[in-house]
C-alpha positions in Angstrom: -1.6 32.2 -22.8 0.2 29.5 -25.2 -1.2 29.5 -28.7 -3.8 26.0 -29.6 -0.8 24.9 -31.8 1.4 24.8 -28.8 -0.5 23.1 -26.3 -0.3 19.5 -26.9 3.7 19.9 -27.5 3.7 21.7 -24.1 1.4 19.2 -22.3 3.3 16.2 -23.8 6.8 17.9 -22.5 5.3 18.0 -19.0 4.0 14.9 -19.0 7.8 13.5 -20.3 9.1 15.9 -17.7 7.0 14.4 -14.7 7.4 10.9 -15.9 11.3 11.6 -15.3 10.9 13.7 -12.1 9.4 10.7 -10.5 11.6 8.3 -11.4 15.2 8.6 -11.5 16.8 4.7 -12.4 15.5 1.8 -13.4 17.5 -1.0 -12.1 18.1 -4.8 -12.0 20.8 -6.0 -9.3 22.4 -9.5 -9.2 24.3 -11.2 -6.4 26.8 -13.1 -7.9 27.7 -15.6 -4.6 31.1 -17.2 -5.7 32.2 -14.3 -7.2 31.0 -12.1 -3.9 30.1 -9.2 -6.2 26.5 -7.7 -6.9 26.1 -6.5 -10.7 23.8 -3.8 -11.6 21.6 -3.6 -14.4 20.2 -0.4 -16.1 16.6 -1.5 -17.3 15.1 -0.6 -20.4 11.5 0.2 -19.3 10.0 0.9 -23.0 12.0 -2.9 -24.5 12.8 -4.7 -21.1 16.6 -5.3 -22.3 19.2 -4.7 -19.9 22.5 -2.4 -19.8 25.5 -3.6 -17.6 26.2 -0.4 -16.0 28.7 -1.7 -12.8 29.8 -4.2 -10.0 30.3 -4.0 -6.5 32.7 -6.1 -4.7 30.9 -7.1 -1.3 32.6 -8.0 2.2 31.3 -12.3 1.6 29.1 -14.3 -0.3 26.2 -11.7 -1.0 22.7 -14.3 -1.4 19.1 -12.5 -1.1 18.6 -9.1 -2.3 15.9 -6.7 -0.6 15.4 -3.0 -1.2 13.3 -0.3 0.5 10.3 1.0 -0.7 11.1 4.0 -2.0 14.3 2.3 -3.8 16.8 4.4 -2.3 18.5 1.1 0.0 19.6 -2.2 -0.9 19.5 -5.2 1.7 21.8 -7.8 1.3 22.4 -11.0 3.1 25.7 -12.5 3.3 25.1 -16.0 4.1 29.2 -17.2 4.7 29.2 -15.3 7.8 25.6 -14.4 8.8 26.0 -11.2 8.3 23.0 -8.2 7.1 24.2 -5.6 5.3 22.7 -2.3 4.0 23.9 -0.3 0.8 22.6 3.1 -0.6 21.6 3.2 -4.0 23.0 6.0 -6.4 19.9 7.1 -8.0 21.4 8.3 -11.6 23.9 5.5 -12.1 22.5 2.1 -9.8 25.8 2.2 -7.9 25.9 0.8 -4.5 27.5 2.6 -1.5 27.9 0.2 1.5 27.2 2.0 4.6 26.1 -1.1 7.7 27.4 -4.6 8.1 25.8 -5.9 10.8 25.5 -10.2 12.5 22.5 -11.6 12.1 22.7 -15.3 12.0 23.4 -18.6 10.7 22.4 -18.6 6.9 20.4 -15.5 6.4 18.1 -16.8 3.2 15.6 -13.7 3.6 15.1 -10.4 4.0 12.1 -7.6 3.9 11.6 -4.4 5.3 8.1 -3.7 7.2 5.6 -1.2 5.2 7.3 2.4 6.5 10.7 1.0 6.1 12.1 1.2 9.5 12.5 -1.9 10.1 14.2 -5.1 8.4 12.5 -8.7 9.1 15.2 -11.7 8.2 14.9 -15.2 8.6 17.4 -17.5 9.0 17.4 -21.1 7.4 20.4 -22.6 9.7 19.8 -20.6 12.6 16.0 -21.3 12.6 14.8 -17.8 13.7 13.3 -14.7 13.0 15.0 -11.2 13.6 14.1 -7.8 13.3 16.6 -5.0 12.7 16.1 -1.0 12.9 16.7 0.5 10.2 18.4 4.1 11.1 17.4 7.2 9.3 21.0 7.1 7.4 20.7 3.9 6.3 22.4 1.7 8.5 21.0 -1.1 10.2 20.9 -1.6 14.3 23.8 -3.4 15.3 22.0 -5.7 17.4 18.4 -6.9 16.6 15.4 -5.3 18.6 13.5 -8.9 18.2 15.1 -12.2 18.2 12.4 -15.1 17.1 13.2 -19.1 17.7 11.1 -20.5 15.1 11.5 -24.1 13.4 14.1 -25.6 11.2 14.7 -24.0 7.3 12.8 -20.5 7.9 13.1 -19.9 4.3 10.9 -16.9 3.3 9.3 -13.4 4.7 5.9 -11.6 3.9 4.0 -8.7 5.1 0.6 -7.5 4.7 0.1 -4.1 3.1 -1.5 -2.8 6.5 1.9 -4.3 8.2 0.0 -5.7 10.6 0.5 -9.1 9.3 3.6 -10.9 8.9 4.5 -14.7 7.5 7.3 -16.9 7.7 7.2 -19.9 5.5 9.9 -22.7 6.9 10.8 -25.8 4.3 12.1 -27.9 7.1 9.9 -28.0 9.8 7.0 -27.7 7.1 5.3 -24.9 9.1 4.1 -21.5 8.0 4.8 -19.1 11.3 2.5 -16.7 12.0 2.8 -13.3 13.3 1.0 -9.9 14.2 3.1 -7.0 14.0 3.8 -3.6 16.2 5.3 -1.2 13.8 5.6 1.3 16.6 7.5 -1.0 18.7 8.9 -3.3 16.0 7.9 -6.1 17.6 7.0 -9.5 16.3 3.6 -11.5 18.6 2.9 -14.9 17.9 -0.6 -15.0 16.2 -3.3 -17.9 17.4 -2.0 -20.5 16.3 1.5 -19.4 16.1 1.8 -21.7 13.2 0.1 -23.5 10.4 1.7 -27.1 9.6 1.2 -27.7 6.3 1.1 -31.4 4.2 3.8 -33.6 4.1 4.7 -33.1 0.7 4.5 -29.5 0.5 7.2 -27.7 2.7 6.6 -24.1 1.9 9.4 -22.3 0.8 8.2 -18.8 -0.3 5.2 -16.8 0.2 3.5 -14.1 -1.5 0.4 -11.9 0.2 -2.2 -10.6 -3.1 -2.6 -6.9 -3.4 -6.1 -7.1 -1.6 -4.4 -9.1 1.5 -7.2 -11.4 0.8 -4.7 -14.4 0.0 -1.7 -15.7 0.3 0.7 -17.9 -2.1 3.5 -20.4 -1.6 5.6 -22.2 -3.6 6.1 -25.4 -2.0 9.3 -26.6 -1.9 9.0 -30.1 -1.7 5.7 -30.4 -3.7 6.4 -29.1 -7.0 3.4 -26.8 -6.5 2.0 -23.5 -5.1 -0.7 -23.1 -2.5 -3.2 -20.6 -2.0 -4.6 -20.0 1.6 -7.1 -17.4 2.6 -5.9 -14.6 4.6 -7.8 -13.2 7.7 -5.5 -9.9 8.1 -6.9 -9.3 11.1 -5.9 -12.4 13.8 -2.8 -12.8 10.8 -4.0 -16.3 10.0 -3.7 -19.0 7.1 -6.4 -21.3 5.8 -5.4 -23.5 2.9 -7.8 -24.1 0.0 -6.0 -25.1 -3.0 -2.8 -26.6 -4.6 -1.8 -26.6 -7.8 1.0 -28.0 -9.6 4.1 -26.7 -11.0 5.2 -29.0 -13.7 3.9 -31.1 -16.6 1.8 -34.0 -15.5 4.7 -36.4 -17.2 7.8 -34.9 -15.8 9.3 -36.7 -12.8 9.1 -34.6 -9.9 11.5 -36.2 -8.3 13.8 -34.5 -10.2 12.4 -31.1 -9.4 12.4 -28.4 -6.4 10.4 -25.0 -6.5 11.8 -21.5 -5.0 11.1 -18.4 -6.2 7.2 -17.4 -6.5 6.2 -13.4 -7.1 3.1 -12.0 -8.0 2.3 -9.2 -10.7 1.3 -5.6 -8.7 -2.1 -5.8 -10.7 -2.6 -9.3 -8.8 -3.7 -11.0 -11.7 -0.5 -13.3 -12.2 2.0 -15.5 -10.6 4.9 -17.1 -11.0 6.7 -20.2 -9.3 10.3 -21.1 -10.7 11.0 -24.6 -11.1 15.0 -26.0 -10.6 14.8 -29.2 -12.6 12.6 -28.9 -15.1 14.2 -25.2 -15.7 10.9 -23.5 -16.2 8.8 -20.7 -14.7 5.3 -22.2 -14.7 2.6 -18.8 -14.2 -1.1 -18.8 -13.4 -3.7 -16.7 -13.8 -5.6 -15.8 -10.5 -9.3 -15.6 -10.4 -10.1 -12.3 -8.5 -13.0 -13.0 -6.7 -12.0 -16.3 -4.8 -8.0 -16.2 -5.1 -7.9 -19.4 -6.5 -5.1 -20.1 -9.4 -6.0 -21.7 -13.0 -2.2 -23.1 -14.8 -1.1 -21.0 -17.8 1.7 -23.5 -18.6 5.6 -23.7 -18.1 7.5 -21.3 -20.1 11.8 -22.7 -20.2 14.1 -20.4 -18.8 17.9 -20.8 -17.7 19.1 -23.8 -15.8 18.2 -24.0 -12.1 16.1 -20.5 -11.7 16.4 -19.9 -8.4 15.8 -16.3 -8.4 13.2 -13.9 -10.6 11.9 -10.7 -10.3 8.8 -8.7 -12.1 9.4 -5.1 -13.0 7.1 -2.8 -10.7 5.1 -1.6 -13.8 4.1 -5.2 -14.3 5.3 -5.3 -17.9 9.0 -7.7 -17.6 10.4 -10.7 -15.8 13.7 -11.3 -15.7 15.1 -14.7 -14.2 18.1 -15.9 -13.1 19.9 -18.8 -14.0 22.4 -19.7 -10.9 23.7 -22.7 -12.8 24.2 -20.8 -16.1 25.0 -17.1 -15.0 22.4 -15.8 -17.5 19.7 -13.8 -17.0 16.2 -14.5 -19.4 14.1 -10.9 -19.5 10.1 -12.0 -20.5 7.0 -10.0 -21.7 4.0 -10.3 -19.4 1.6 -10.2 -22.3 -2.2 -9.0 -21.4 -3.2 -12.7 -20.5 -0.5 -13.6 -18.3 1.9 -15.4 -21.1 5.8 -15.1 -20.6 7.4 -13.9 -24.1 11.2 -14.9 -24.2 12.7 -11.5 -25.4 16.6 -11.7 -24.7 19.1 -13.4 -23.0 22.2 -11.5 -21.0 25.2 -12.7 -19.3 25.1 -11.8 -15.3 28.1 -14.3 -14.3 28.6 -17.4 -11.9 27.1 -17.9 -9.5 23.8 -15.6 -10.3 21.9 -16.5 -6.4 19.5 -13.6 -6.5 17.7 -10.9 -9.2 15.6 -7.9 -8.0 14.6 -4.7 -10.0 14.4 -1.8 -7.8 13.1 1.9 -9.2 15.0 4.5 -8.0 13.6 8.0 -7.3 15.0 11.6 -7.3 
């Protein structure tokens, strides 16, 4: 038995210890596309700041970043030659150990896995597909896809239900939202009924985010300077619009303004929609009994953010500036507010950010 006066100190040293058990790294990687290198971050999870900690030179110009969901591999797609690629994350130190480069298609501008991992959804903005890769128990991916999907012009974006049942593919050219059921024993994409939802004119939905629940789905439309919510029936893997909001200020021109990234916290009570032009990420708060999204403002970031990520503890956002090559890391404060807590160097041209949390 441990005397009273040792028991919090040893209940406080296993709590420390299980707190590290579980997780090994926490990381923030960058794909630096003229520079064809991917930086890695160490992340402060306590401050937010960041720690440079390496680069890794990649085969061509690395674009959208993906990881698995227990953090152990990286997805990259290398959009000058249409290639997929596959890297296994160092735990301790965030390095990168390419193991697969596989052809995929014409301008691969997403990836993301399925809910167990084993396979890797991409979609393909020039190509104007769909494809779904195995991912092998090393780590590699299947040299040839299991599932190729024609689809529409621009495919720009990938999400899956948390049941991974349901699976959506939002396309900025042809304006469409594709819709798909999804046979995780087979790995097989089915067309759901309708195959697609066509969208307004003005919106042309570039990425999409499915809420926690499944209940709802977000987009941030391209085109509209705006982000969409549609209800979600999981079940037939259908989209019914019901609200959109916009992005920027009532007096800036949007004219001079394009949406991409959009990512919702993990507590689904917040999300985010980067603006390129006004050089903002605008958040709103999300009501949690109807889905429906109230503005919190625009909070200035680095020029054209293309890419951002949120930290899986809900607590940071860092953004990435691809016109500066500066990364901005945020506060999520209790009521959805971005605090502006540090600035860091990532280098030109900074195309994608995504924290990953590596286990032991």
């Amino acid at each position: 038995m441990f005397p009273r006066s040792v028991l919090p100190v040893t209940i406080f040293a296993c709590w420390v210890f299980l707190q590290n058990a579980a997780v090994a790294g926490n990381w923030l990687f960058v794909s630096l596309l003229q520079e064809k290198a991917i930086v890695t971050f160490e992340r402060d999870v306590e401050t937010g700041r960041l720690i440079r900690r390496g680069r890794t030179t990649c085969p061509a110009e690395p674009a959208i970043l993906s990881a698995s969901g227990n953090g152990e591999l990286l997805f990259v797609s290398l959009r000058s030659t249409g290639q997929l690629a596959s890297y296994r994350i160092n735990s301790s130190t965030g390095t990168l150990k390419l193991l697969s480069t596989v052809n995929g298609g014409d301008d691969p501008a997403y990836l993301q896995t399925d809910r167990t991992g084993q396979f890797l959804f991409a979609a393909y903005y020039a190509a104007n597909k769909v494809t779904v890769h195995r991912v092998l128990p090393d780590g590699r991916l299947s040299d040839a896809p299991l599932q190729t999907v024609p689809t529409a012009a621009r495919a720009h974006g990938i999400a899956v239900g948390t049941k991974n049942h349901a699976v959506f593919v939002p396309h900025t050219g042809a304006n469409r939202i594709y819709q798909f059921q999804f046979d995780p024993k087979q790995g097989r994409l089915q067309a759901a009924e309708p195959p697609y939802l066509t969208t307004p004119d003005s919106h042309h939905p570039r990425h999409l985010m499915l809420h926690p629940s499944d209940r709802w789905a977000y987009t941030s439309d391209e085109a509209g300077d705006s982000i969409s919510v549609y209800d979600v029936d999981s079940k037939q893997a259908t989209l019914k619009l019901k609200q959109t909001v916009s992005s920027i200020p009532a007096d800036f021109d949007g004219s001079k303004n394009t949406t991409a990234r959009c990512e919702i916290t993990p507590n689904g009570r917040f999300i985010y929609v980067a603006n390129r032009g006004h050089d903002s990420i605008a958040g709103f708060a999300i009501d949690q009994s109807s889905g429906m999204v109230r503005s919190l403002g625009q909070f200035s970031t680095e020029p054209t953010p293309r890419s951002f990520s949120i930290s899986a503890d809900g607590r940071y956002l860092y953004a990435a500036g691809q016109a500066s090559g500066r990364l901005v890391v945020y506060r999520i404060g209790e009521t959805g507010i971005l605090e502006d807590i540090g600035r860091f160097e990532s280098g030109p041209v900074s195309w994608s950010a995504l924290c990953v949390d590596t286990a032991d």
